[in-house]
C-alpha positions as a Python dict, from the first residue, in 0.01 Angstrom:
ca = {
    (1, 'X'): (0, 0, 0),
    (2, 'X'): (-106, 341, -75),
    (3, 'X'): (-496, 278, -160),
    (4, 'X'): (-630, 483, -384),
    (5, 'X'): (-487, 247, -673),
    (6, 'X'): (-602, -51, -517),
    (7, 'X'): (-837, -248, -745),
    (8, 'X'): (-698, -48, -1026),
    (9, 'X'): (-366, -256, -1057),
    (10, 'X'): (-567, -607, -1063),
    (11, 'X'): (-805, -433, -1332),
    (12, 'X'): (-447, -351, -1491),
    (13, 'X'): (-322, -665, -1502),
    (14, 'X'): (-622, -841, -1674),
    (15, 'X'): (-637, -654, -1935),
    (16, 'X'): (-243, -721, -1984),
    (17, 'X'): (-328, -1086, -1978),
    (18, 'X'): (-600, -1075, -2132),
    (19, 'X'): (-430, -858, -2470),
    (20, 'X'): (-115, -1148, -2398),
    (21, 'X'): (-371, -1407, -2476),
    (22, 'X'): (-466, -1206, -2848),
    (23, 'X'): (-138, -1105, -2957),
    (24, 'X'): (57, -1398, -2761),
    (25, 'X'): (174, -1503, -3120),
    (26, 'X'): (391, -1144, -3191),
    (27, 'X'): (684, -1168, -3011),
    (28, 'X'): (775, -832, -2995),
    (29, 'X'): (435, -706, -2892),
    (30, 'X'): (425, -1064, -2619),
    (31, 'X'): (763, -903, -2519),
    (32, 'X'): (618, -553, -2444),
    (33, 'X'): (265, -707, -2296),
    (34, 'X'): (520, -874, -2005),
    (35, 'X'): (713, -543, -1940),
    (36, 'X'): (389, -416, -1866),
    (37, 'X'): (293, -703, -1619),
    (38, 'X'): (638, -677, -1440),
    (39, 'X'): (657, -329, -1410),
    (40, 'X'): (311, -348, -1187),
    (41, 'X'): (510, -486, -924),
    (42, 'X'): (833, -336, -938),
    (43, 'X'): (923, -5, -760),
    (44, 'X'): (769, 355, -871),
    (45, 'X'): (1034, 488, -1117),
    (46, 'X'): (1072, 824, -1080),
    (47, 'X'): (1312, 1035, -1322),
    (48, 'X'): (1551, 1345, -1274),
    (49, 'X'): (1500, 1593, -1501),
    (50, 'X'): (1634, 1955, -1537),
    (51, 'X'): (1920, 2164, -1736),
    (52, 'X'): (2256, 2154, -1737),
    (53, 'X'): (2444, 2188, -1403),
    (54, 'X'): (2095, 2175, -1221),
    (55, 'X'): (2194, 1976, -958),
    (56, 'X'): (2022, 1644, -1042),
    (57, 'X'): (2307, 1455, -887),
    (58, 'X'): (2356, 1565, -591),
    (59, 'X'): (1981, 1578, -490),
    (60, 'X'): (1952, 1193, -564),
    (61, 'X'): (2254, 1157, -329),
    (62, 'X'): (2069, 1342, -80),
    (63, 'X'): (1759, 1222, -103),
    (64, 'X'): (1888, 802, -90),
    (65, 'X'): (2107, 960, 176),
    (66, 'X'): (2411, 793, 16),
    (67, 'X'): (2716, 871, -169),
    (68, 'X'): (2640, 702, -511),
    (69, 'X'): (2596, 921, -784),
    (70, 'X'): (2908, 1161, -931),
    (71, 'X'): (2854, 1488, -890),
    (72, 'X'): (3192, 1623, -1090),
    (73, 'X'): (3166, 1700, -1461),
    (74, 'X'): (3229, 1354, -1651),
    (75, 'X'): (3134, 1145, -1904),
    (76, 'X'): (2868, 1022, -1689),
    (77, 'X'): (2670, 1319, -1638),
    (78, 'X'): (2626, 1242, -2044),
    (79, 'X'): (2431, 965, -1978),
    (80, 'X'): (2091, 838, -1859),
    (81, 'X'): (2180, 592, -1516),
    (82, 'X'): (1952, 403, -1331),
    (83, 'X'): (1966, 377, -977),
    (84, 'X'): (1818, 60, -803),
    (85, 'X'): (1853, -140, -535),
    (86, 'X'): (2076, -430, -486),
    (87, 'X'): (2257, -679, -295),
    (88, 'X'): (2602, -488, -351),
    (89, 'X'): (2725, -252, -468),
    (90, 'X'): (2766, -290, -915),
    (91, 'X'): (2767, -55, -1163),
    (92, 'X'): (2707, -184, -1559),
    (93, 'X'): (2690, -51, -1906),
    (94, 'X'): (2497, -106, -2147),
    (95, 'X'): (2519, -37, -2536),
    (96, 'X'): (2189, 16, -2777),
    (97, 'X'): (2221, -328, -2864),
    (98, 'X'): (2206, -466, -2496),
    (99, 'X'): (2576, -588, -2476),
    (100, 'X'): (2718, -498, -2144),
    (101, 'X'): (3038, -435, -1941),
    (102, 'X'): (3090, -407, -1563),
    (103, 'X'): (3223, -30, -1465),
    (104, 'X'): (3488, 25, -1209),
    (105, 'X'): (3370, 242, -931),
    (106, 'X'): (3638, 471, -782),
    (107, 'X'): (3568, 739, -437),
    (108, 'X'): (3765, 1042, -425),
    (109, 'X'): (3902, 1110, -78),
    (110, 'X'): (3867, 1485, 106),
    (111, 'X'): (4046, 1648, 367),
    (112, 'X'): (4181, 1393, 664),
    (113, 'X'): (4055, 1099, 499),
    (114, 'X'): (3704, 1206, 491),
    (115, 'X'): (3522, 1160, 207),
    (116, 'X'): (3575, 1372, -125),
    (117, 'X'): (3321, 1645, -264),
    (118, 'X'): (3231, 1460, -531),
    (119, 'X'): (3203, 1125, -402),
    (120, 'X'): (3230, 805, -649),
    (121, 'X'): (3346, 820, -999),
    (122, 'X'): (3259, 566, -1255),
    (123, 'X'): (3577, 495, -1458),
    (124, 'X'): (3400, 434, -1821),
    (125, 'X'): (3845, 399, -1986),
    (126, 'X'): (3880, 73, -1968),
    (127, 'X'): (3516, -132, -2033),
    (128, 'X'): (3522, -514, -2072),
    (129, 'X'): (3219, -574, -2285),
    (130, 'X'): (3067, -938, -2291),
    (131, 'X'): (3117, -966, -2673),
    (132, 'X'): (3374, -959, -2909),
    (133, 'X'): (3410, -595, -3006),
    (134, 'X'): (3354, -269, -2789),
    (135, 'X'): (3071, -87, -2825),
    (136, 'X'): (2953, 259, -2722),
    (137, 'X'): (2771, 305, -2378),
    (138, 'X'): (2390, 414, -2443),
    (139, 'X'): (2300, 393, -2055),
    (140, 'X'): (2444, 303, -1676),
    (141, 'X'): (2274, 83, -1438),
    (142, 'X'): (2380, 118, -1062),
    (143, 'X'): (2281, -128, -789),
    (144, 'X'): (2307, -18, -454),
    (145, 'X'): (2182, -152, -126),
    (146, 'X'): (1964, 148, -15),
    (147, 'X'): (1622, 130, 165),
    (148, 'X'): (1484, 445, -15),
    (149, 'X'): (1572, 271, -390),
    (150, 'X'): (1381, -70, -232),
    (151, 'X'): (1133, 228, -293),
    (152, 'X'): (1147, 364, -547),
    (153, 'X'): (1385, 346, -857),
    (154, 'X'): (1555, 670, -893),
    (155, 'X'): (1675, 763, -1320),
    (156, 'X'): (1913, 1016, -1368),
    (157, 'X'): (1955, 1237, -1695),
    (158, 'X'): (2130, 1428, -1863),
    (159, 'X'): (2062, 1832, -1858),
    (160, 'X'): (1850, 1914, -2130),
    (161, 'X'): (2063, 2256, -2209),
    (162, 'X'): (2372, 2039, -2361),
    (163, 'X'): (2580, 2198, -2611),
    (164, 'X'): (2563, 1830, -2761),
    (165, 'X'): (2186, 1767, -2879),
    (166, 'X'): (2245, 1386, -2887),
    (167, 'X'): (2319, 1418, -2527),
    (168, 'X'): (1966, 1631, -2474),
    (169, 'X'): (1813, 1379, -2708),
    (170, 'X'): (1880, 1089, -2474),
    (171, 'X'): (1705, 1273, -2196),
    (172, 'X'): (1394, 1368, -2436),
    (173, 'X'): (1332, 1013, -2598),
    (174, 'X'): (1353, 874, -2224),
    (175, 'X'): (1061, 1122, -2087),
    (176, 'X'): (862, 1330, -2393),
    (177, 'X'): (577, 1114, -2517),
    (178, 'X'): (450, 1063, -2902),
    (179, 'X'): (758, 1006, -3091),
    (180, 'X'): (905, 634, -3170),
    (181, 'X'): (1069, 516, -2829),
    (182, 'X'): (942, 270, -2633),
    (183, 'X'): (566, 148, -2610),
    (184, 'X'): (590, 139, -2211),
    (185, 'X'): (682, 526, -2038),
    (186, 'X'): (1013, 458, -1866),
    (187, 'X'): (917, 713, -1584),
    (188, 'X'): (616, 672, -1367),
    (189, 'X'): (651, 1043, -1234),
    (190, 'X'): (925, 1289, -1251),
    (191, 'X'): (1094, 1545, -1036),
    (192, 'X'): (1197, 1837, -1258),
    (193, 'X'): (1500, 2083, -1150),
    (194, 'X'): (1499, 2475, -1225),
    (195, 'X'): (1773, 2694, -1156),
    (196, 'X'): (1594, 2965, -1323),
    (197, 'X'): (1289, 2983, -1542),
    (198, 'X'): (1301, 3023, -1907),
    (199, 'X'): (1137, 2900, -2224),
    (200, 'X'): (1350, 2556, -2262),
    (201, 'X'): (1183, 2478, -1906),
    (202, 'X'): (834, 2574, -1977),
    (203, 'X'): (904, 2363, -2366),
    (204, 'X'): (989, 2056, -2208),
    (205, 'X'): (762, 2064, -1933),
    (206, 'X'): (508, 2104, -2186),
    (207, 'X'): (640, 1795, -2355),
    (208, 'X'): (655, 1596, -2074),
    (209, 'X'): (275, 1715, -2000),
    (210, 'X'): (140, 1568, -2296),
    (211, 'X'): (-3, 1333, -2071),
    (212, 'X'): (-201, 1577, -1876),
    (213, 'X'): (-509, 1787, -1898),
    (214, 'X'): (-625, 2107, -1988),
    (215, 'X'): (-746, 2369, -1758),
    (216, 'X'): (-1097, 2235, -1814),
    (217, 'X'): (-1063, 1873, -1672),
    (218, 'X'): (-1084, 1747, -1983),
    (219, 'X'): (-829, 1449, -2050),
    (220, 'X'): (-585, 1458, -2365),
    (221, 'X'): (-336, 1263, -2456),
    (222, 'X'): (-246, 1045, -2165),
    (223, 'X'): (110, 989, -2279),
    (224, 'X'): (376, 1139, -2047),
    (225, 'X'): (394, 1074, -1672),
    (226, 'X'): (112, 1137, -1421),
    (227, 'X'): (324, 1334, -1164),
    (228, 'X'): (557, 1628, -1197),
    (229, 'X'): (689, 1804, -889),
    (230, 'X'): (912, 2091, -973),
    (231, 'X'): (1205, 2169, -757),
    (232, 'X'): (1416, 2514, -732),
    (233, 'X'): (1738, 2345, -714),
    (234, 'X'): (2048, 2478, -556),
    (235, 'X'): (1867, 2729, -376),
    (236, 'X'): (2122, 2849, -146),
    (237, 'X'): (2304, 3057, -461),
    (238, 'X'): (2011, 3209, -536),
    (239, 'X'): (2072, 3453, -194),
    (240, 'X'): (2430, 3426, -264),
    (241, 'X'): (2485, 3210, -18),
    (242, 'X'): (2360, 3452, 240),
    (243, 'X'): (2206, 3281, 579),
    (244, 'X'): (1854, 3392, 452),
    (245, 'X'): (1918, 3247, 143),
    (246, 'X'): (1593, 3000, 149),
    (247, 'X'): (1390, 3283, 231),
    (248, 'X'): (1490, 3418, -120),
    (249, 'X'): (1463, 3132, -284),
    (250, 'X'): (1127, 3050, -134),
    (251, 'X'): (1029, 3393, -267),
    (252, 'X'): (1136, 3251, -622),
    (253, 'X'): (994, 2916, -585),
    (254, 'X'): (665, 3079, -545),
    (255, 'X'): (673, 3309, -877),
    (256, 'X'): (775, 2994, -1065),
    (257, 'X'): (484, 2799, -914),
    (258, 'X'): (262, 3064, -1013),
    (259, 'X'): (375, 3056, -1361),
    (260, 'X'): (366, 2636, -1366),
    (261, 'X'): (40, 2572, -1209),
    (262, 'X'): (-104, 2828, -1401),
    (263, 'X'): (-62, 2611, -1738),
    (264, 'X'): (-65, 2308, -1510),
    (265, 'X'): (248, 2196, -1588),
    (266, 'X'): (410, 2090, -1216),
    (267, 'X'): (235, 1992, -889),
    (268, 'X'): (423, 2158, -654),
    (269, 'X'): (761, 2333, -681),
    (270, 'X'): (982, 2336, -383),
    (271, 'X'): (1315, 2533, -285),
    (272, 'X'): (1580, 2270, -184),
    (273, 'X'): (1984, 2377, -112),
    (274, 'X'): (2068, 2000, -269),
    (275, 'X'): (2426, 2014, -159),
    (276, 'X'): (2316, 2086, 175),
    (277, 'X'): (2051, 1861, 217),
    (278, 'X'): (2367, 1590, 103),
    (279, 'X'): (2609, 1714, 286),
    (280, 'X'): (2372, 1701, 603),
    (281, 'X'): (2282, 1334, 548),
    (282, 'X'): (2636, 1261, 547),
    (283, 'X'): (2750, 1482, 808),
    (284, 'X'): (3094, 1334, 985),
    (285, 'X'): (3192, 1417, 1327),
    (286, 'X'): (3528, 1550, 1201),
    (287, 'X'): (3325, 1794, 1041),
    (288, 'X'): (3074, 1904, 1326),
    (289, 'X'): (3374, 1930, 1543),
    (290, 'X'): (3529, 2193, 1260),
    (291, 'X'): (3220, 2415, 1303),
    (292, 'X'): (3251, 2403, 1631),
    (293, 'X'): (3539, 2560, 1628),
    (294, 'X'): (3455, 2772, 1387),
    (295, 'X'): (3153, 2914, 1581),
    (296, 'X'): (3407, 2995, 1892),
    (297, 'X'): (3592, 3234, 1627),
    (298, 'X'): (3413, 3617, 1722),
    (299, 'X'): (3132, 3714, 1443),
    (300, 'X'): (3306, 3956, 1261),
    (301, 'X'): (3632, 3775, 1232),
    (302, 'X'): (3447, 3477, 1092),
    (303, 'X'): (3198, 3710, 883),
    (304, 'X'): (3517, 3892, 685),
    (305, 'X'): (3658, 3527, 649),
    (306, 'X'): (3356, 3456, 479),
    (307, 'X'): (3332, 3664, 220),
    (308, 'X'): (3438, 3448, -72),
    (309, 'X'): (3518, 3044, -119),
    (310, 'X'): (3878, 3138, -202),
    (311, 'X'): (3931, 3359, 94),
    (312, 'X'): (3806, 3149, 344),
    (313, 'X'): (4034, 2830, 273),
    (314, 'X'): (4331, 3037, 200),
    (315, 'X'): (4645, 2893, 406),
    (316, 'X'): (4748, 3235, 552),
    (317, 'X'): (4392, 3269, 709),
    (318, 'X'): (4490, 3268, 1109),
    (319, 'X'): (4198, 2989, 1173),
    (320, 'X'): (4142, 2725, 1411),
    (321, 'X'): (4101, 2473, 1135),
    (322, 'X'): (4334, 2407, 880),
    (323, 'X'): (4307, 2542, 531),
    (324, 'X'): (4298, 2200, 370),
    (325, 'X'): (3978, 2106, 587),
    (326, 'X'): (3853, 2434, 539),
    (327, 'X'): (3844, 2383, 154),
    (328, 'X'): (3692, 2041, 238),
    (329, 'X'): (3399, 2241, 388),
    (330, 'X'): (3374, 2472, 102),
    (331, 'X'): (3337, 2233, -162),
    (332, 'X'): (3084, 2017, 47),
    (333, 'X'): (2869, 2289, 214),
    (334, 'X'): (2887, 2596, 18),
    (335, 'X'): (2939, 2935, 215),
    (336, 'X'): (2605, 2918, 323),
    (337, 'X'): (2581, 2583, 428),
    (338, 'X'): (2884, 2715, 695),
    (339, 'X'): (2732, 3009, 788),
    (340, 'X'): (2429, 2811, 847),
    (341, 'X'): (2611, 2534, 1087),
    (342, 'X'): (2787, 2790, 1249),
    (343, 'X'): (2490, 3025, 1335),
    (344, 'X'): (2323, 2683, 1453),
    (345, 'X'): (2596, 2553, 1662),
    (346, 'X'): (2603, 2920, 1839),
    (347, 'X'): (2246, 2905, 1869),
    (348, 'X'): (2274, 2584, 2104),
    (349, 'X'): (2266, 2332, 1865),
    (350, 'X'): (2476, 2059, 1973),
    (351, 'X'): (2631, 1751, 1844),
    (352, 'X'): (2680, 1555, 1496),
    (353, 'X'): (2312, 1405, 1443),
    (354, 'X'): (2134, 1739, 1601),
    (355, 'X'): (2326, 1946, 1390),
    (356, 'X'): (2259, 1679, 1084),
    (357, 'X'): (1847, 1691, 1142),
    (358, 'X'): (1873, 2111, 1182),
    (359, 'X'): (2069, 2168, 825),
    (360, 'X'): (1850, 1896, 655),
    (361, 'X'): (1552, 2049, 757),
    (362, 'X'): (1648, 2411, 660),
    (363, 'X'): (1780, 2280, 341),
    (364, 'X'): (1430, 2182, 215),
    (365, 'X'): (1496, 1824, 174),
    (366, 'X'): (1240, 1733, 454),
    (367, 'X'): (950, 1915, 292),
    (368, 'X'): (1011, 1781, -60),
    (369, 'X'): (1041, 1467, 100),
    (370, 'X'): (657, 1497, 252),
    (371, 'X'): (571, 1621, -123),
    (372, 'X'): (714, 1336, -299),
    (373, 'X'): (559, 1109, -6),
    (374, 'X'): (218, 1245, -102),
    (375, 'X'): (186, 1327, -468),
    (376, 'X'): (429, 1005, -590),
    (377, 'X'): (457, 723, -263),
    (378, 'X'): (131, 764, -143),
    (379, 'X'): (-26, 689, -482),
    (380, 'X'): (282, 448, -633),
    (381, 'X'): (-25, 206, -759),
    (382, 'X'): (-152, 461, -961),
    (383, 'X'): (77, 585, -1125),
    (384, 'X'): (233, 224, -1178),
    (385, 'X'): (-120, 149, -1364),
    (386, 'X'): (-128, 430, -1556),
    (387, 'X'): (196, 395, -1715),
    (388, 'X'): (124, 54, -1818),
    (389, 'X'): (-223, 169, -1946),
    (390, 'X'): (-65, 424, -2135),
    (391, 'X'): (158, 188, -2268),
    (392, 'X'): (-165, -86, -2313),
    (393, 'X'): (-346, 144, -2534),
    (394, 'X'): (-12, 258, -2735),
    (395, 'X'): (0, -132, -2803),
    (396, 'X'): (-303, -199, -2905),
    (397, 'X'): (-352, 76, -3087),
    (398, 'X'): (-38, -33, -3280),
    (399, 'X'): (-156, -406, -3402),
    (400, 'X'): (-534, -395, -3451),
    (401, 'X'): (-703, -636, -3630),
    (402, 'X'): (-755, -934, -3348),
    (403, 'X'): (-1007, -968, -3074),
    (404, 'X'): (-777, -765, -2842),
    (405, 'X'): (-938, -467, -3035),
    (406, 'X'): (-1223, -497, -2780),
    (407, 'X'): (-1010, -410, -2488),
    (408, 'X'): (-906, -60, -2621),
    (409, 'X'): (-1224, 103, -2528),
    (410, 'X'): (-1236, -14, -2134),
    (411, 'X'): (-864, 118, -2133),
    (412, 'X'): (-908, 440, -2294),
    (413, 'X'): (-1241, 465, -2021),
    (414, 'X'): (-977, 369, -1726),
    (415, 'X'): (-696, 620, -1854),
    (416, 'X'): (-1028, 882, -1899),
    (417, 'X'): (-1228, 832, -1576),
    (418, 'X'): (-1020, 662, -1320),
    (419, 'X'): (-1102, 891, -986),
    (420, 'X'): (-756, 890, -864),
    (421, 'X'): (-621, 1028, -1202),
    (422, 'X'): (-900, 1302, -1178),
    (423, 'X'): (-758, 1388, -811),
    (424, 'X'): (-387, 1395, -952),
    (425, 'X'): (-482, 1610, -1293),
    (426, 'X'): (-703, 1875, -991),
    (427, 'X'): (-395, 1896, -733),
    (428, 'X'): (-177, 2024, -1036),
    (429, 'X'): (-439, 2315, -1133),
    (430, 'X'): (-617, 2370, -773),
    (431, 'X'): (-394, 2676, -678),
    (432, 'X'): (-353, 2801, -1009),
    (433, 'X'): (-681, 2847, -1159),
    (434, 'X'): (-784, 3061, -824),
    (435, 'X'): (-1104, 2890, -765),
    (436, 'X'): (-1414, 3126, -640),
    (437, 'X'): (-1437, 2941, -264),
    (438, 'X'): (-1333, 3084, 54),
    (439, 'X'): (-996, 2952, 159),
    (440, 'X'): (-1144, 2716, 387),
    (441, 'X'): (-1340, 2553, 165),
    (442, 'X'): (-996, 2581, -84),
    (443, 'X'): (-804, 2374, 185),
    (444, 'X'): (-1075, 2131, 256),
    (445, 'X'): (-1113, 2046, -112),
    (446, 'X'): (-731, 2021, -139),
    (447, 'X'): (-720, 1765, 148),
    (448, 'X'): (-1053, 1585, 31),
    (449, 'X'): (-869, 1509, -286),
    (450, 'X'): (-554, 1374, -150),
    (451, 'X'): (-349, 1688, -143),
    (452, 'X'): (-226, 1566, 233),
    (453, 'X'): (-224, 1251, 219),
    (454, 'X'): (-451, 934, 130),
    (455, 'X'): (-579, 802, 425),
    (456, 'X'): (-970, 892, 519),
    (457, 'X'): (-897, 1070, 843),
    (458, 'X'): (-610, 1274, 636),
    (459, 'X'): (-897, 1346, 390),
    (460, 'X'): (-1159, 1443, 670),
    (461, 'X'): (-952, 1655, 836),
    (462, 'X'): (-952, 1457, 1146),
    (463, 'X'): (-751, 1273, 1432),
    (464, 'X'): (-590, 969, 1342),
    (465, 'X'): (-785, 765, 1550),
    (466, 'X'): (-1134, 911, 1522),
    (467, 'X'): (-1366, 642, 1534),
    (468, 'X'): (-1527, 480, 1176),
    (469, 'X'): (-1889, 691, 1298),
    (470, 'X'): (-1757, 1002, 1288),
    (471, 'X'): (-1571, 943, 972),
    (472, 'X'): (-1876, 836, 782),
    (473, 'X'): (-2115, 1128, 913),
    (474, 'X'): (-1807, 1335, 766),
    (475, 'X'): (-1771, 1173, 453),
    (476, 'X'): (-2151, 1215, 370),
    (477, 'X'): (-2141, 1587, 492),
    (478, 'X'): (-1894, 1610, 267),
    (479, 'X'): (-2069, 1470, -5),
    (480, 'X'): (-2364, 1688, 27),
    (481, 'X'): (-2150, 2009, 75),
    (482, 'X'): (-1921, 1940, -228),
    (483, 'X'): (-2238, 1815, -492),
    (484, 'X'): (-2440, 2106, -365),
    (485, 'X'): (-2154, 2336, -470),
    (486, 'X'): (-2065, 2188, -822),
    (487, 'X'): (-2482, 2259, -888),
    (488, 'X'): (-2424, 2626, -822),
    (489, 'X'): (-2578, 2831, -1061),
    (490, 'X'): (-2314, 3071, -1075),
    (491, 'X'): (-2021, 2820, -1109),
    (492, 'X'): (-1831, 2778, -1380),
    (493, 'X'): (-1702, 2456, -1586),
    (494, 'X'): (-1347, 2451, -1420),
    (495, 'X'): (-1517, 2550, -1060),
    (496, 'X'): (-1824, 2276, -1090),
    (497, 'X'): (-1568, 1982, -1237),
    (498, 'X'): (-1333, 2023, -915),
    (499, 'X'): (-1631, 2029, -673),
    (500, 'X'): (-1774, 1730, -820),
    (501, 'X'): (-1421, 1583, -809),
    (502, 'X'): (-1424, 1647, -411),
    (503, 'X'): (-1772, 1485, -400),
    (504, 'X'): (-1688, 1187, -588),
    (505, 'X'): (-1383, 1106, -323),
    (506, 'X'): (-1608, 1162, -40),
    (507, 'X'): (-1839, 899, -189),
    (508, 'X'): (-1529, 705, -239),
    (509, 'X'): (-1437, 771, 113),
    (510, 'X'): (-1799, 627, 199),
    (511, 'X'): (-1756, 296, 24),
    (512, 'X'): (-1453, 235, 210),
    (513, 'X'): (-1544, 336, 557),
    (514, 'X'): (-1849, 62, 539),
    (515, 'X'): (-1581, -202, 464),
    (516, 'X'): (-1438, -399, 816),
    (517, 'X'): (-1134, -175, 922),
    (518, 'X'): (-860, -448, 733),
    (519, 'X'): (-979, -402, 441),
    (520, 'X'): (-758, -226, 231),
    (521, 'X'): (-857, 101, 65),
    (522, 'X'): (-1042, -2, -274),
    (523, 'X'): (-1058, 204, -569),
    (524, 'X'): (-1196, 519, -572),
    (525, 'X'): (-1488, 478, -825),
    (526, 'X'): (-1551, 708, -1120),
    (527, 'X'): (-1915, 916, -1100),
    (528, 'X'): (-2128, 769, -1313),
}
């Protein structure tokens, strides 16, 4: 469980059950009131979000660690799919009207019967619907046994740069709050992929933000999705495929951050080479044993062979590896991610799974991984609750005139002053609006409020295993440091809001630290 919501989803569900009771009557609205309920205890969605050609494919491939999303150009790209998890392997579609037809799933093959650069293909030619006349898919659902989508339920859309605008539309009415979709945010958080920055970025970041606050800590809308992490997809082209590469595009990532944190807009923003961080989680041994060979070739030879995708799997190249496999590679690594397994394997890196755990790593995947872990898994509760508040004040808001009117004020207060939403709204401004503390104090706050992780001793700063004591003569030290700092004469609004944010989870921290150690973590309380 991941704490800081806990208390907050029971509160949740009341007031579901409690607006089900006054509206009960409505179908529609009873309808929407039991979404809300159910979606409390179903995984954290989280959706993929980006332009054109971003990449938003291939990252959820590598991040399930699984071949089950197409990468190629097709009709499916077009649409938004869900991923879940499931006893087997099924892929459905579904019309506006709900009507539904099973898809046939088809895998390309590579190079020696290994498996094909762009993986599955969903055949969408010949649908059998389950009613009388065909209909036009709206959306895909894909079941897949997969521990990480047990997790966490994974929706991929379509680029938001489309030459077709319905296309675009589909992924805008799916994550922009205020217009007439649904009453219940289909995304509890989102991952958003750059390739570059531009104004269609920053637009629909902005749109998905409506939910967030302004640079003041004051709360606005509360409509869109609690967590955005931005990620610089496809990193490895942005150094040309060079084997410094991620140092460039870390150098990028970092000027985007700057420019997204400053408005707000993402959490974090990481660099990840997706089709590396894929291809690594699904390295084969025919493959490792191809850059081995490849790394006995001398440097230069192997450097000049290099120099373009075409060159290096052309048949007349005098390699150790034939040119078919060598195409293989191409397609599934990218120049850099050979130049990267070579260097490694030369380096003394040896074997399939060593190899596997040193181009994941260097592809980014493991740090956005940690990210993710903190800003979405560690507080799935949360942001579970506040999408269904967000969707329990839409509702009620929409058919007044019953005693559920009474419950709209306690929600609006929860979606307002819930702690853990204040932590989540501060971790997306901290770096950006440059606070006036010393870095260590900047760090401490950071972790106080969750920033590493939710458990106390991650908050304190301390050992996993430092004994409860210790922790509480923390907790109030941090308490008096953190108050004494928002009543600063000299601090401003922003400065004094976050310090009294830091205080208010060290008091939180308190509360929980005087409970027996099984307890789990209650809710963080709002100041008062």
């Amino acid at each position: 469980m991941s704490g800081v919501g806990y208390g907050l989803v029971p509160e949740t569900r009341g007031l579901v059950a409690a607006a089900r009771r006054a509206l009960g009557e409505r179908p529609r609205v009873r309808a929407q009131l039991d979404e809300c309920a159910r979606r409390l205890d179903e995984p954290l969605r989280v959706a993929l979000a980006g332009q054109l050609k971003a990449g938003k494919s291939t990252l959820l491939n590598a991040l399930v660690g699984q071949d089950i999303a197409p990468t190629d150009a097709t009709e499916c790209t077009r649409l938004v799919t869900w991923y879940r998890n499931g006893t087997a392997p099924r892929v459905t579609a579904y019309s506006a009207d709900g009507a539904r037809a099973d898809v046939v799933v088809r895998r390309g093959r590579g190079a020696e019967g290994l498996p094909g650069a762009h993986g599955l293909t969903f055949d969408l030619s010949a649908l059998r619907w389950n009613s009388p006349t065909p209909r036009e898919v709206d959306q895909l659902a894909v079941e897949w046994p997969s521990a990480e989508l047990a997790q966490t339920t994974i929706i991929d859309t379509p680029g938001i740069s489309s030459l077709s605008r319905e296309v675009s539309a589909r992924t805008s009415r799916l994550l922009t709050p205020g217009g007439p979709g649904p009453a219940l945010p289909p995304a509890d958080a989102v991952l958003y992929l750059l390739r570059r920055l531009d104004a269609a970025d920053v637009d629909f970041l902005e749109k998905i933000g409506g939910g967030q606050s302004g640079s003041t800590g004051a709360p606005q809308s509360f409509s869109g999705p609690l967590g955005v992490v931005g990620v610089v997809s496809r990193a490895d082209e942005i150094g040309a495929g060079r084997i410094d590469a991620l140092h460039s595009a870390r150098d990028v990532a970092t000027r985007f951050a700057t420019e997204l944190e400053r408005t707000g807009l993402c959490q974090s923003v990481i660099p990840v080479a997706g089709l590396l961080a894929f291809a690594a989680a699904t390295l084969r041994q025919r493959e490792y044993d191809a850059f081995e060979a490849l790394a006995a070739i001398p440097v230069d030879e192997l450097t000049t062979a290099l120099l373009s995708a075409d060159r290096f799997a052309h048949p007349d190249l005098p390699l150790p590896v034939p040119a078919e496999l060598r195409a293989h590679l191409t397609a599934r690594f990218g120049l850099f991610g050979i130049r990267l397994a070579v260097t490694l394997i030369r380096l003394g890196v040896r074997g399939s799974q060593a190899l596997a755990a040193e181009l994941s790593s260097r592809s980014g995947l493991d740090e956005l991984r940690t990210v993710l872990d903190v800003q979405f898994a560690q507080r799935a509760d949360e942001l579970k609750a506040h999408s269904a508040l967000t969707a329990l004040a839409r509702i009620l808001a929409a058919n007044p005139g019953s005693t559920a009117d009474a419950l709209l004020p306690r929600v609006r207060t929860l979606l307002a002053d819930v702690h853990g939403f204040a932590e989540l709204r501060l971790l997306a401004h901290l770096r950006a609006d440059e606070l006036p503390l010393p870095p260590d104090d900047l760090a401490e706050l950071n972790r106080l409020i969750g920033g590493t992780g939710v458990a106390p001793t991650l908050r304190l700063g301390l050992p996993a295993h430092t004994d409860l004591p210790t922790q509480r003569d923390a907790a109030l030290a941090a308490v008096h440091k953190w108050r004494s700092r928002a009543r600063h004469p000299l601090a401003d609004q922003f400065t004094a809001n976050a310090c009294l944010t830091a205080a208010r989870s060290a008091e939180g921290l308190l509360d929980i630290l005087h409970e027996p150690p099984t307890t789990p973590f209650p809710a963080l309380r709002p100041g008062r």
